[in-house]
C-alpha positions as CSV (number, residue, x, y, z in Angstrom):
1,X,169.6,-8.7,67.6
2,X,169.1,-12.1,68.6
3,X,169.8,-14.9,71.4
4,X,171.9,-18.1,70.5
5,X,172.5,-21.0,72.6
6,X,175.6,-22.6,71.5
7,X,176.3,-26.0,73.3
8,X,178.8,-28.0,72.0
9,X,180.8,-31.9,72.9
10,X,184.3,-31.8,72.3
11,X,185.1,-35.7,72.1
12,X,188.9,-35.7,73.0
13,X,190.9,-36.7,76.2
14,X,193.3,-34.8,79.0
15,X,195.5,-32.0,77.1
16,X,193.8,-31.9,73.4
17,X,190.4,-31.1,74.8
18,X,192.3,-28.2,77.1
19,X,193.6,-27.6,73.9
20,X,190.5,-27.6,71.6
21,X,187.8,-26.0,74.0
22,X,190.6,-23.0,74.5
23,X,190.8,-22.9,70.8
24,X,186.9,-22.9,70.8
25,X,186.3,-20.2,73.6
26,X,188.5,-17.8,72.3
27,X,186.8,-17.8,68.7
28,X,183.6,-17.3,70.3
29,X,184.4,-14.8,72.6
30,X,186.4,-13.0,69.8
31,X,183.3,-13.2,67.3
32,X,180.7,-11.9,70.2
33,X,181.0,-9.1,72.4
34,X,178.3,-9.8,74.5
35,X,178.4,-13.7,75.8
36,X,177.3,-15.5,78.5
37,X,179.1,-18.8,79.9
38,X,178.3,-19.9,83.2
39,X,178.0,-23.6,82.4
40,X,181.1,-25.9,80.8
41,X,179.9,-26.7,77.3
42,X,177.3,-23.7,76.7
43,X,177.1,-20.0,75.6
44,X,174.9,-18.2,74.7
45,X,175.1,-14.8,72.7
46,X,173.2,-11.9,71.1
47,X,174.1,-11.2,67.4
48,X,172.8,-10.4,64.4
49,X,174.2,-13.5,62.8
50,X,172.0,-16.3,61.9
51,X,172.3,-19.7,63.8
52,X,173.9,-21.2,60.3
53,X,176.5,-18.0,60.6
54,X,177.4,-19.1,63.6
55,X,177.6,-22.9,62.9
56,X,179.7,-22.3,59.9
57,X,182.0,-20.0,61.2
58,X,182.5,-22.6,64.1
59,X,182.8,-25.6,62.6
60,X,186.3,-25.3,61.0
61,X,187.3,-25.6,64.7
62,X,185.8,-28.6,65.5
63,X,186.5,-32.1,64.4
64,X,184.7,-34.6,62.8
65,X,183.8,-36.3,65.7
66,X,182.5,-33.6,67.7
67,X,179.4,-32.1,68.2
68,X,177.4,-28.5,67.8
69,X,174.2,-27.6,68.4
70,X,173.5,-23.1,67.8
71,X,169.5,-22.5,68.8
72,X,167.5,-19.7,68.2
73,X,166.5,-18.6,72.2
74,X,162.6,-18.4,72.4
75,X,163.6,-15.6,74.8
76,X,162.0,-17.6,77.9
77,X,164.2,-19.4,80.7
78,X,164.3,-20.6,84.1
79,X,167.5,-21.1,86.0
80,X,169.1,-22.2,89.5
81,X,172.5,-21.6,91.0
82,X,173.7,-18.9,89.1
83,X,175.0,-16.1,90.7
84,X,173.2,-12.5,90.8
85,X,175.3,-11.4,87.8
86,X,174.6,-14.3,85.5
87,X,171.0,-14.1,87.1
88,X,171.0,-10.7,85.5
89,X,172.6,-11.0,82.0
90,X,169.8,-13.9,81.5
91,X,167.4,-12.0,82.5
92,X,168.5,-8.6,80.5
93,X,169.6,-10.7,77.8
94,X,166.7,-13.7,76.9
């Protein structure tokens, strides 16, 4: 298994971005069952899927004009401000 960060820029305005990022989160937490999202724009997952997997599988959501960027975690981090539980899925997890 492997760690993914998936960040992503979903370039739309008021209700279509509610729209598309709930559209967006529910694929991802329905292809993933262990996630992490403490942060607005950013996941990050452990699968057995490559990072052009998830990209691909992903990308028919998005539009032409946003963005997505799926890395490979090095399995190193340092963090502030999270609270203990997200403290401790990164550090189970990376």
């Amino acid at each position: 298994m492997a760690t993914y960060l998936i960040c992503y820029d979903i370039n739309k305005e008021g209700s279509a971005y509610s729209t598309a990022n709930k559209v967006l989160t529910d694929k991802i937490k329905s292809m993933f069952s262990v996630w992490w999202h403490h942060l607005d724009s950013t996941w990050i997952v452990v699968t057995e899927m490559s990072a052009k997997d998830i990209r691909d599988k992903l990308r028919p959501i998005l539009d032409a004009n946003d963005e997505l960027l799926v890395i490979l975690s090095g399995g190193e981090g340092a963090w502030s401000g999270f609270d203990e539980k997200g403290s401790k899925w990164l550090l189970d997890n990376l």
